[in-house]
mmJSON file of the N, C-alpha and C atoms, coordinates in Angstrom:
{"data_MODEL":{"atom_site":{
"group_PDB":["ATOM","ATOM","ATOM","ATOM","ATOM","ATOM","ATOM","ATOM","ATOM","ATOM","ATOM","ATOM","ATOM","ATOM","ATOM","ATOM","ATOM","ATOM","ATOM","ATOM","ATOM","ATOM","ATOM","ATOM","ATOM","ATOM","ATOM","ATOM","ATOM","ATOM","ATOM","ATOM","ATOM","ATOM","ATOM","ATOM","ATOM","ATOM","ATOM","ATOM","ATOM","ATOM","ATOM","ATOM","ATOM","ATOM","ATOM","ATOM","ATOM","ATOM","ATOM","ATOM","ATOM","ATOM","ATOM","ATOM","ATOM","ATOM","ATOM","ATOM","ATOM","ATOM","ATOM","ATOM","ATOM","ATOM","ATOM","ATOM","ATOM","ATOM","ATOM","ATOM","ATOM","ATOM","ATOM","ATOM","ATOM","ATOM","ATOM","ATOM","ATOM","ATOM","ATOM","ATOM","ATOM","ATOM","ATOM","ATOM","ATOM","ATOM","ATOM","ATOM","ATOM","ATOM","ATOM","ATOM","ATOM","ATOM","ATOM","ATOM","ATOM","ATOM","ATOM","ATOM","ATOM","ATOM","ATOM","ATOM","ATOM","ATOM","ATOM","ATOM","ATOM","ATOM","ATOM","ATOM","ATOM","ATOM","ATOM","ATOM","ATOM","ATOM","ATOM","ATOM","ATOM","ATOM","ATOM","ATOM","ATOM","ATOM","ATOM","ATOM","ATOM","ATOM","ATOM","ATOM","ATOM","ATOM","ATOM","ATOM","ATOM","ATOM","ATOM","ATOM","ATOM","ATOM","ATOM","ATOM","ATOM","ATOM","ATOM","ATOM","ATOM","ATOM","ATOM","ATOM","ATOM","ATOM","ATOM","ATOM","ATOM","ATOM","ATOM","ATOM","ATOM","ATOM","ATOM","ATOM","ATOM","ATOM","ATOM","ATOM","ATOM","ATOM","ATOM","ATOM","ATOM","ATOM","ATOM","ATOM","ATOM","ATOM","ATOM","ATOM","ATOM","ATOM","ATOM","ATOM","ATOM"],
"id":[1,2,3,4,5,6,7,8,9,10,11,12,13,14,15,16,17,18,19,20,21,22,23,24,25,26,27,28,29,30,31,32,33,34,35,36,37,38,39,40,41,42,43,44,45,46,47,48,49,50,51,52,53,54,55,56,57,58,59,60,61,62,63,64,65,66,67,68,69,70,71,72,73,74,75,76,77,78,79,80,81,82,83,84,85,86,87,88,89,90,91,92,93,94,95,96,97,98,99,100,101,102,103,104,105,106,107,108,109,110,111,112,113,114,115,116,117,118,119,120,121,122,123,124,125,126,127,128,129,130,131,132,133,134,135,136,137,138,139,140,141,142,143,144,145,146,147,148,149,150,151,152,153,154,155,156,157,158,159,160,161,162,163,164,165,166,167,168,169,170,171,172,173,174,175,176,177,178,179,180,181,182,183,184,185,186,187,188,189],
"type_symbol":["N","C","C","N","C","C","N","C","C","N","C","C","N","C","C","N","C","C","N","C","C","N","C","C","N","C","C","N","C","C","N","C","C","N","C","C","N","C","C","N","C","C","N","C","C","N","C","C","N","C","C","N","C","C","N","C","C","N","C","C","N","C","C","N","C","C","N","C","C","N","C","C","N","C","C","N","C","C","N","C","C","N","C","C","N","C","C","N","C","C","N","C","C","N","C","C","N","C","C","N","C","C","N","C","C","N","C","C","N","C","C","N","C","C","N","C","C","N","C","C","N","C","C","N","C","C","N","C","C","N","C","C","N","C","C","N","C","C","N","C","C","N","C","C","N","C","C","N","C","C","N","C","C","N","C","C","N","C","C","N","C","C","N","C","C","N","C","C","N","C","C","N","C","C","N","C","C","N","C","C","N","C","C","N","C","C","N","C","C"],
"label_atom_id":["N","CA","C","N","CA","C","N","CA","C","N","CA","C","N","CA","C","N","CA","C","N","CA","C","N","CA","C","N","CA","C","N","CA","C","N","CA","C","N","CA","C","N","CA","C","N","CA","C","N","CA","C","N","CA","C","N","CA","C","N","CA","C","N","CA","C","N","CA","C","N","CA","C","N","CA","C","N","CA","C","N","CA","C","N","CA","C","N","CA","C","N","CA","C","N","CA","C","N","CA","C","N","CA","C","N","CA","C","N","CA","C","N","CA","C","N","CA","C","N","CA","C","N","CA","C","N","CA","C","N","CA","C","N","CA","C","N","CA","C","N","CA","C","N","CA","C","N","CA","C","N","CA","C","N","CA","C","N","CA","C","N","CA","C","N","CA","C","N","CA","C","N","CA","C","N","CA","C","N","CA","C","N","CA","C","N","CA","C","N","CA","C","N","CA","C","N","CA","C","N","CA","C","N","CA","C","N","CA","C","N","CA","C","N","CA","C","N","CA","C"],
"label_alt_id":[null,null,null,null,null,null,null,null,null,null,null,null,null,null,null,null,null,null,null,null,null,null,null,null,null,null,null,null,null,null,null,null,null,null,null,null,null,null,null,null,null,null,null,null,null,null,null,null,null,null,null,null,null,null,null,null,null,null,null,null,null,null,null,null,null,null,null,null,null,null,null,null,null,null,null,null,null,null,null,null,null,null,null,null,null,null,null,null,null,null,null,null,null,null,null,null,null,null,null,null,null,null,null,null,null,null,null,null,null,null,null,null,null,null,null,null,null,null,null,null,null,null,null,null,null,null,null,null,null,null,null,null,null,null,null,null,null,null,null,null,null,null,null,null,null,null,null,null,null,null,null,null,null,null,null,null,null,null,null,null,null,null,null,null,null,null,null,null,null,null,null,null,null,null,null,null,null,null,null,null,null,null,null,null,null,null,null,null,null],
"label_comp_id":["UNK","UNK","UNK","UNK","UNK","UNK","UNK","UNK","UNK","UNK","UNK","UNK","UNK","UNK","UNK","UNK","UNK","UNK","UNK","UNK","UNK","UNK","UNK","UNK","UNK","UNK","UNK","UNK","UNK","UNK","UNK","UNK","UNK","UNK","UNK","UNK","UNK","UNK","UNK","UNK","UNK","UNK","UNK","UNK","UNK","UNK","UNK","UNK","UNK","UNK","UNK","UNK","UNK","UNK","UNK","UNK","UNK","UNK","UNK","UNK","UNK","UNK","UNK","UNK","UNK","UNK","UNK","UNK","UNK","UNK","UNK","UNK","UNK","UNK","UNK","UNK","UNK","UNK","UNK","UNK","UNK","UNK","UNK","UNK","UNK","UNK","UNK","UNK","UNK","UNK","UNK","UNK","UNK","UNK","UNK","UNK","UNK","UNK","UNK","UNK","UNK","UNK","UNK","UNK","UNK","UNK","UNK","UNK","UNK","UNK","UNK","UNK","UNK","UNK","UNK","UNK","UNK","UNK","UNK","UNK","UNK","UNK","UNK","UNK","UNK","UNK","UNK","UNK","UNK","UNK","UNK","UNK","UNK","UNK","UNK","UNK","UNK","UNK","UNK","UNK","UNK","UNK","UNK","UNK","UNK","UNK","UNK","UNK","UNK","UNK","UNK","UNK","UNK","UNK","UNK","UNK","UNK","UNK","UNK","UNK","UNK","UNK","UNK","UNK","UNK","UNK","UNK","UNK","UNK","UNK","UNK","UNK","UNK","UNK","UNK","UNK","UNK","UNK","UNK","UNK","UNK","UNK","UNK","UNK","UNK","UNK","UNK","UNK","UNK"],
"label_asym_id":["A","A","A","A","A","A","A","A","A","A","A","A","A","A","A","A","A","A","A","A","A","A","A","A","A","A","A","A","A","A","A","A","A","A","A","A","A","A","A","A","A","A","A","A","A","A","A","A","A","A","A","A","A","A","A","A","A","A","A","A","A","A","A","A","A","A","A","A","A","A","A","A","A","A","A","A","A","A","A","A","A","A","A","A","A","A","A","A","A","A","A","A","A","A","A","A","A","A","A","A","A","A","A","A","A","A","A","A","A","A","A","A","A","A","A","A","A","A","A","A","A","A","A","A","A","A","A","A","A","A","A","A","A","A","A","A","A","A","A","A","A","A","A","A","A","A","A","A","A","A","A","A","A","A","A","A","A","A","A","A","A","A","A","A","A","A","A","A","A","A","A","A","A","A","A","A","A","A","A","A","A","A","A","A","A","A","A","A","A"],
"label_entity_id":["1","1","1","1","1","1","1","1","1","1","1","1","1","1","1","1","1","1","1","1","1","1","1","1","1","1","1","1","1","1","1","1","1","1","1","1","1","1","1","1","1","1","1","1","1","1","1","1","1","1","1","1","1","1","1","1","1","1","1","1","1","1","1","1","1","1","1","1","1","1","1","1","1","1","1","1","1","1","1","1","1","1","1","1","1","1","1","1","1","1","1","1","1","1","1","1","1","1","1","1","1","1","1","1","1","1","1","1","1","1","1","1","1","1","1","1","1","1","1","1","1","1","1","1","1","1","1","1","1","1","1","1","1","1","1","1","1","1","1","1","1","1","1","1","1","1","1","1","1","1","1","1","1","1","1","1","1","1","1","1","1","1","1","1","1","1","1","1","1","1","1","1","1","1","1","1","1","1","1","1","1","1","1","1","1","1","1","1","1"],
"label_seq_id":[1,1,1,2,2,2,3,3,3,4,4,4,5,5,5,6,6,6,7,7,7,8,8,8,9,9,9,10,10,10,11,11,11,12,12,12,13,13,13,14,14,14,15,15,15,16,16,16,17,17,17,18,18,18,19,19,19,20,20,20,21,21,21,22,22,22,23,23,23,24,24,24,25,25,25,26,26,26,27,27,27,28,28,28,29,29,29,30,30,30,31,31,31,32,32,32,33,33,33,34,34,34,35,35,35,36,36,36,37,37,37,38,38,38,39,39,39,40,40,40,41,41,41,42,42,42,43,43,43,44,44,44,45,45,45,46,46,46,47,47,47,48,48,48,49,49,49,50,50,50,51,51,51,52,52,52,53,53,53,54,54,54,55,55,55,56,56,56,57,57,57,58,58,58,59,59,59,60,60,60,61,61,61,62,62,62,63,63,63],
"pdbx_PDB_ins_code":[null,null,null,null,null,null,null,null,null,null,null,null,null,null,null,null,null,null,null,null,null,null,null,null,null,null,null,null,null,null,null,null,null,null,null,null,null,null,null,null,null,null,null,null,null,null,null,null,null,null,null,null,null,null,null,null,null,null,null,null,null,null,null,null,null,null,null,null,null,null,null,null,null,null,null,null,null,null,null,null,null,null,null,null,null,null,null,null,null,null,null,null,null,null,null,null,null,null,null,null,null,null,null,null,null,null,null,null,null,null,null,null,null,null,null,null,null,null,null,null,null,null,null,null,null,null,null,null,null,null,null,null,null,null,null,null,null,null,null,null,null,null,null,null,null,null,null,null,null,null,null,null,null,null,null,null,null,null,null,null,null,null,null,null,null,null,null,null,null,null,null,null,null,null,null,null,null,null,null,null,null,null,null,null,null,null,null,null,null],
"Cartn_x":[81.716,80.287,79.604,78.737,78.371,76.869,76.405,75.958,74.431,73.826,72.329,71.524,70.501,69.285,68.863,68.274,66.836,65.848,65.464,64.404,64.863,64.135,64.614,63.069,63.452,62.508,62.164,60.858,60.693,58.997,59.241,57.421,56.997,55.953,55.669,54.548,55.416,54.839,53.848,52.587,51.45,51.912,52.557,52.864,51.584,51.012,50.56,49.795,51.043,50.611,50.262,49.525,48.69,50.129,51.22,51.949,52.513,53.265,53.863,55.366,56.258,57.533,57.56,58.619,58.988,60.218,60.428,61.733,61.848,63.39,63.596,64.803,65.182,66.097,67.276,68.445,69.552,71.001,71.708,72.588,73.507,73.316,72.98,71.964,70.889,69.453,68.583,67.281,66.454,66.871,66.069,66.577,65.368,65.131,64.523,64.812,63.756,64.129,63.416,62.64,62.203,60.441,59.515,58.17,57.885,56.237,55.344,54.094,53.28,52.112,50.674,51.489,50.786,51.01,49.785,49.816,50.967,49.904,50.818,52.273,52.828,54.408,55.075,54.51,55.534,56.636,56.354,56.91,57.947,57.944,58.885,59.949,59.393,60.437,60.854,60.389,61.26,62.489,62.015,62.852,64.207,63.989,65.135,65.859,65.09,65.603,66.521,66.342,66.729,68.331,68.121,69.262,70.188,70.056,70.726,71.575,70.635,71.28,72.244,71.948,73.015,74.424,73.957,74.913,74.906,73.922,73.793,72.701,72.778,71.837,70.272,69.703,68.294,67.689,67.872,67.691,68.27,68.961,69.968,68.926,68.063,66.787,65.616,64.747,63.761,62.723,62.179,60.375,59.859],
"Cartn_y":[3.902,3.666,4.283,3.725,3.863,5.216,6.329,7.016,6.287,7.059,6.054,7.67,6.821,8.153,8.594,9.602,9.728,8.824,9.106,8.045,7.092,5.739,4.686,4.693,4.076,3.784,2.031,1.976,0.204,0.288,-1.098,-1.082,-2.611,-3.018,-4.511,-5.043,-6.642,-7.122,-8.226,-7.962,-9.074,-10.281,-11.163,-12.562,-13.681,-14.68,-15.013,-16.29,-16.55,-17.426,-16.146,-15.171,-14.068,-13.348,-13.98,-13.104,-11.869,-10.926,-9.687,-9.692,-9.495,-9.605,-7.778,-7.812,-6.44,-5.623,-5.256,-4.539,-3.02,-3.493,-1.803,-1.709,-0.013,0.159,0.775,-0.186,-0.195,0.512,0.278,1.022,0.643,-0.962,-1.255,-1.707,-1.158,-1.464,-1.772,-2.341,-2.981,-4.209,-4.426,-6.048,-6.108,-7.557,-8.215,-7.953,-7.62,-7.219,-8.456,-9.207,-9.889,-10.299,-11.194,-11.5,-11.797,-11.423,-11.636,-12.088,-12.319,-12.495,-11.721,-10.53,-9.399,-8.543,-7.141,-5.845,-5.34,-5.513,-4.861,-5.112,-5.769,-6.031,-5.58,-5.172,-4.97,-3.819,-2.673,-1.638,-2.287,-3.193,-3.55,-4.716,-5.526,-6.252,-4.917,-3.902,-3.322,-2.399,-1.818,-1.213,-2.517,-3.472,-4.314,-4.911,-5.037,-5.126,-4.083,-2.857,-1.675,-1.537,-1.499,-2.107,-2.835,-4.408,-5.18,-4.906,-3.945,-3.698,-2.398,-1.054,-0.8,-0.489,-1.951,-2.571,-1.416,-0.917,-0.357,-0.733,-0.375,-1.182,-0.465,-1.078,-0.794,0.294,1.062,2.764,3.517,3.359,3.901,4.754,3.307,3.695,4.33,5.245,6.23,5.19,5.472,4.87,5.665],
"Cartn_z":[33.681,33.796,32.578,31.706,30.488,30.815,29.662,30.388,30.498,31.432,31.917,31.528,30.889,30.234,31.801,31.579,32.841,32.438,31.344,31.058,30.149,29.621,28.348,28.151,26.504,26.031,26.296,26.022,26.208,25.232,24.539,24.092,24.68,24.425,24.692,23.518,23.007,21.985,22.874,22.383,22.709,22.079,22.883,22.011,21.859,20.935,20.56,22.252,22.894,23.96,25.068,24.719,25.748,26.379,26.645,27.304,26.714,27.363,26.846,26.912,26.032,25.915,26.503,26.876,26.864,26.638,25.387,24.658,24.862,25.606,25.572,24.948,24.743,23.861,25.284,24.794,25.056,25.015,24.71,24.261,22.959,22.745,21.659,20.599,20.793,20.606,21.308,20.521,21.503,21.736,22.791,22.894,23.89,24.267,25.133,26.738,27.5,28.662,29.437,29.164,29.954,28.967,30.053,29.526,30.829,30.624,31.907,31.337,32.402,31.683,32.541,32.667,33.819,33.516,32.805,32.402,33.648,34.833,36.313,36.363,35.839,35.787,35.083,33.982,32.172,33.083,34.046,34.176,34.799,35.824,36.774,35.695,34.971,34.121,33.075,32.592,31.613,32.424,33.726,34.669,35.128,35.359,35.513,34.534,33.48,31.931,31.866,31.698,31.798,32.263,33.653,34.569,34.228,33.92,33.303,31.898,31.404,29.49,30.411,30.757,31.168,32.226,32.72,33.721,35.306,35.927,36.636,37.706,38.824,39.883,39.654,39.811,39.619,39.837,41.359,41.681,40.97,40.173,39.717,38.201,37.855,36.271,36.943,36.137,36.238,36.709,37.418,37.82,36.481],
"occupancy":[1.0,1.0,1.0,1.0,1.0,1.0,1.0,1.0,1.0,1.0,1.0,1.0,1.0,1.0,1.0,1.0,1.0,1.0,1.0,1.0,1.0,1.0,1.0,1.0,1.0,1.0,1.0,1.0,1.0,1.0,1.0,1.0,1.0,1.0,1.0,1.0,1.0,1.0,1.0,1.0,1.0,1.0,1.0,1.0,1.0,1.0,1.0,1.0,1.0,1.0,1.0,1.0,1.0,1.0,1.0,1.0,1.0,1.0,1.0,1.0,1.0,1.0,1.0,1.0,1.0,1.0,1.0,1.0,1.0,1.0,1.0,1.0,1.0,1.0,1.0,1.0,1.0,1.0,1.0,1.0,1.0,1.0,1.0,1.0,1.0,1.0,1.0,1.0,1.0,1.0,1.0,1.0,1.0,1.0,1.0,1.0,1.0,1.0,1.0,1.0,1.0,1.0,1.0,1.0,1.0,1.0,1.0,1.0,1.0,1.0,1.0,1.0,1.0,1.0,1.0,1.0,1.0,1.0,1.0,1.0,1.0,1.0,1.0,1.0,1.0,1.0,1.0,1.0,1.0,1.0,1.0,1.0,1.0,1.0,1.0,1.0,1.0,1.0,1.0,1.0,1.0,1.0,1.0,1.0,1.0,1.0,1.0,1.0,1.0,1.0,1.0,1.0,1.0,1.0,1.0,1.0,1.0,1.0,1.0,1.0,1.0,1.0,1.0,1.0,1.0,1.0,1.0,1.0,1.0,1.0,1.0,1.0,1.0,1.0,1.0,1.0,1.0,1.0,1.0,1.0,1.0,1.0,1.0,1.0,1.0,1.0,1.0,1.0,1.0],
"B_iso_or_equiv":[0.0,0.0,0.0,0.0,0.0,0.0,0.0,0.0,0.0,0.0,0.0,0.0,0.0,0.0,0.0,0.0,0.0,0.0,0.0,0.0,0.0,0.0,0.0,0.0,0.0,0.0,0.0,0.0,0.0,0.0,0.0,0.0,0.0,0.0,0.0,0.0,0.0,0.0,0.0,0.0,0.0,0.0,0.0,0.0,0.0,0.0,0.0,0.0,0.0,0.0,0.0,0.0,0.0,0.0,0.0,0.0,0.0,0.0,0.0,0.0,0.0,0.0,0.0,0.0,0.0,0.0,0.0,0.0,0.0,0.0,0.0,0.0,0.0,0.0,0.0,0.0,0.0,0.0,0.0,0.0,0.0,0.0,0.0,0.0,0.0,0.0,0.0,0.0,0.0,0.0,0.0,0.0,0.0,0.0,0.0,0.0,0.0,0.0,0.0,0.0,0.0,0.0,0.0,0.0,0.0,0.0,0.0,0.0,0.0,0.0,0.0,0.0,0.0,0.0,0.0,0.0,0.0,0.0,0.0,0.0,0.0,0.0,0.0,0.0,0.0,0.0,0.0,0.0,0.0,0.0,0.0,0.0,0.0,0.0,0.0,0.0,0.0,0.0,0.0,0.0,0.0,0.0,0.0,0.0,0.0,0.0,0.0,0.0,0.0,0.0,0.0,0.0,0.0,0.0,0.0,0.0,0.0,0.0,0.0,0.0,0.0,0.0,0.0,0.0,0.0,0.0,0.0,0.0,0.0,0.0,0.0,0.0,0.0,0.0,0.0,0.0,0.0,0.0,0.0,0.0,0.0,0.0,0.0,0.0,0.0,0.0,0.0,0.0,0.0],
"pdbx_formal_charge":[null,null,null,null,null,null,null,null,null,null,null,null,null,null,null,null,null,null,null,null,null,null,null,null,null,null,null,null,null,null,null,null,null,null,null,null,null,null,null,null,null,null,null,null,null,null,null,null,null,null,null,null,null,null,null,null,null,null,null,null,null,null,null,null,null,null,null,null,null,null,null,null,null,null,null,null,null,null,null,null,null,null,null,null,null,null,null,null,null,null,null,null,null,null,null,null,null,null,null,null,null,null,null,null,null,null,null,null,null,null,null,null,null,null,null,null,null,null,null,null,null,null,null,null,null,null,null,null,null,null,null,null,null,null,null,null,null,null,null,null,null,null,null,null,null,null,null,null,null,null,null,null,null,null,null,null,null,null,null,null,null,null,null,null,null,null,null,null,null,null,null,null,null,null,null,null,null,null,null,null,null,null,null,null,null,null,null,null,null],
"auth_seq_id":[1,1,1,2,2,2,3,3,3,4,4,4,5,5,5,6,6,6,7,7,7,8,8,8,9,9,9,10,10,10,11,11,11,12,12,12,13,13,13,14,14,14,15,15,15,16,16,16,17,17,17,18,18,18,19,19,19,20,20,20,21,21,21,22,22,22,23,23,23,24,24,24,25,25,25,26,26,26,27,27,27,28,28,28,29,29,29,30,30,30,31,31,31,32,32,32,33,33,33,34,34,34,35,35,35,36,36,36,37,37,37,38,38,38,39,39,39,40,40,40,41,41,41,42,42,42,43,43,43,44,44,44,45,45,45,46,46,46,47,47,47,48,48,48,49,49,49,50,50,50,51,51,51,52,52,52,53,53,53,54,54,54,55,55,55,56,56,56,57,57,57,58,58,58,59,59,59,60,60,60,61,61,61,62,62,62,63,63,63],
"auth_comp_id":["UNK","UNK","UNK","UNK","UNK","UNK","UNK","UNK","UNK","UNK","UNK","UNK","UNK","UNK","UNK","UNK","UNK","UNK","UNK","UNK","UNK","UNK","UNK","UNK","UNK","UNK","UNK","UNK","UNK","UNK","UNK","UNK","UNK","UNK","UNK","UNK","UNK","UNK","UNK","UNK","UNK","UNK","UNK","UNK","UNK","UNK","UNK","UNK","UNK","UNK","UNK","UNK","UNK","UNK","UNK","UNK","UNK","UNK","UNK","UNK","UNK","UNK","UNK","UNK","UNK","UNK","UNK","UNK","UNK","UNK","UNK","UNK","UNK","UNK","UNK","UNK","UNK","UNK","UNK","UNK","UNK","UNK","UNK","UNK","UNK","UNK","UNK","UNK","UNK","UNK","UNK","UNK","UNK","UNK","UNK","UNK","UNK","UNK","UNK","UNK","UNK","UNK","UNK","UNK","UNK","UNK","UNK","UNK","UNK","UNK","UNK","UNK","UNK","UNK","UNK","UNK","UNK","UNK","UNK","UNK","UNK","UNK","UNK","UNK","UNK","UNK","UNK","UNK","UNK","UNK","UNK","UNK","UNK","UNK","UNK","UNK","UNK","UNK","UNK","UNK","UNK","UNK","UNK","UNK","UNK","UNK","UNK","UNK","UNK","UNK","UNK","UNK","UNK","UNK","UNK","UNK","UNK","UNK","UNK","UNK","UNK","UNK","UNK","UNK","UNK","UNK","UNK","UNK","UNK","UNK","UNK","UNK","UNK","UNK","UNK","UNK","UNK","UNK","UNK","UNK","UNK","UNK","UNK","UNK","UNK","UNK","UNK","UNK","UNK"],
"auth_asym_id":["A","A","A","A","A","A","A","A","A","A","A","A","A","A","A","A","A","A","A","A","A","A","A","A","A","A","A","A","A","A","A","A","A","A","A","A","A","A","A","A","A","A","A","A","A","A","A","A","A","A","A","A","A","A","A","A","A","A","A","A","A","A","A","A","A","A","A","A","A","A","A","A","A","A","A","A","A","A","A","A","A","A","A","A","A","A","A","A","A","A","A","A","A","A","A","A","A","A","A","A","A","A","A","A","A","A","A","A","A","A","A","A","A","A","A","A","A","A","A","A","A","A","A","A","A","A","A","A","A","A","A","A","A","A","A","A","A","A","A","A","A","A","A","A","A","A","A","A","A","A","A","A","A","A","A","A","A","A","A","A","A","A","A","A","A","A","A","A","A","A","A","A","A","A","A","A","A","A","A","A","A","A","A","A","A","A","A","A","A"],
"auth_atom_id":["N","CA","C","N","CA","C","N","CA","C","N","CA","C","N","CA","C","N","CA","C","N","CA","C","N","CA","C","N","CA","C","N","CA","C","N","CA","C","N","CA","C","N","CA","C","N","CA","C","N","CA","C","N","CA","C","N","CA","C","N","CA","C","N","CA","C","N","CA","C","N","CA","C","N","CA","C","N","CA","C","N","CA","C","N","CA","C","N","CA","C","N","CA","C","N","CA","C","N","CA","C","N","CA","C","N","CA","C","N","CA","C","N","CA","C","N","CA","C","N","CA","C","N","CA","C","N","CA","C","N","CA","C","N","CA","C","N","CA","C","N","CA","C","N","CA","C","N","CA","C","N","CA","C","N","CA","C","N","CA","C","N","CA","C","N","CA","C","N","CA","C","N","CA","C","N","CA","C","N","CA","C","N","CA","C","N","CA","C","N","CA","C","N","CA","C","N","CA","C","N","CA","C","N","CA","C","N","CA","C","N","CA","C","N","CA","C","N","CA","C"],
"pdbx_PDB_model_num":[1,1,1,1,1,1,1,1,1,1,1,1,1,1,1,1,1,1,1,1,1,1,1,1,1,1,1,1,1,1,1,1,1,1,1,1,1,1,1,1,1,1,1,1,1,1,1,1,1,1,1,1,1,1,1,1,1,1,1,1,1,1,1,1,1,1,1,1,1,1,1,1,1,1,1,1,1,1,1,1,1,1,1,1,1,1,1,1,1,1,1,1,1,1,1,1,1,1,1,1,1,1,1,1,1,1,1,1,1,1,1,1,1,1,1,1,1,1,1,1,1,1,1,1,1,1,1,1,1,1,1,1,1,1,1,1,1,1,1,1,1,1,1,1,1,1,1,1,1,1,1,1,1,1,1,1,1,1,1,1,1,1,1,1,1,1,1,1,1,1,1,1,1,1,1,1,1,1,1,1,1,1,1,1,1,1,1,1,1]
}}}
């Protein structure tokens, strides 16, 4: 099992069609965690983004 931060980093790019991409950094970089088009969400797509990059179940990443 690869190690999991307490916390990750993530930023979000304002894309041009209003939505927000949201990149977090991985374990091999940043990468794409997902896009929304809801301030209220960015946390919950970068937290499952999160998850997915390092292959661990979701409770598992920091609120």
């Amino acid at each position: 099992m690869p190690d999991i931060p307490a916390q990750f980093r993530a930023r979000i790019r304002h894309e041009p069609d209003r939505s927000y991409a949201v990149l977090v950094e991985g374990p091999d970089g940043e990468a794409l965690a997902g896009a929304t088009g809801s301030l209220r969400e960015v946390r919950t797509v970068a937290r499952q983004g999160a998850a997915r990059l390092f292959g661990v179940p979701l409770d598992q990443i920091a609120r």
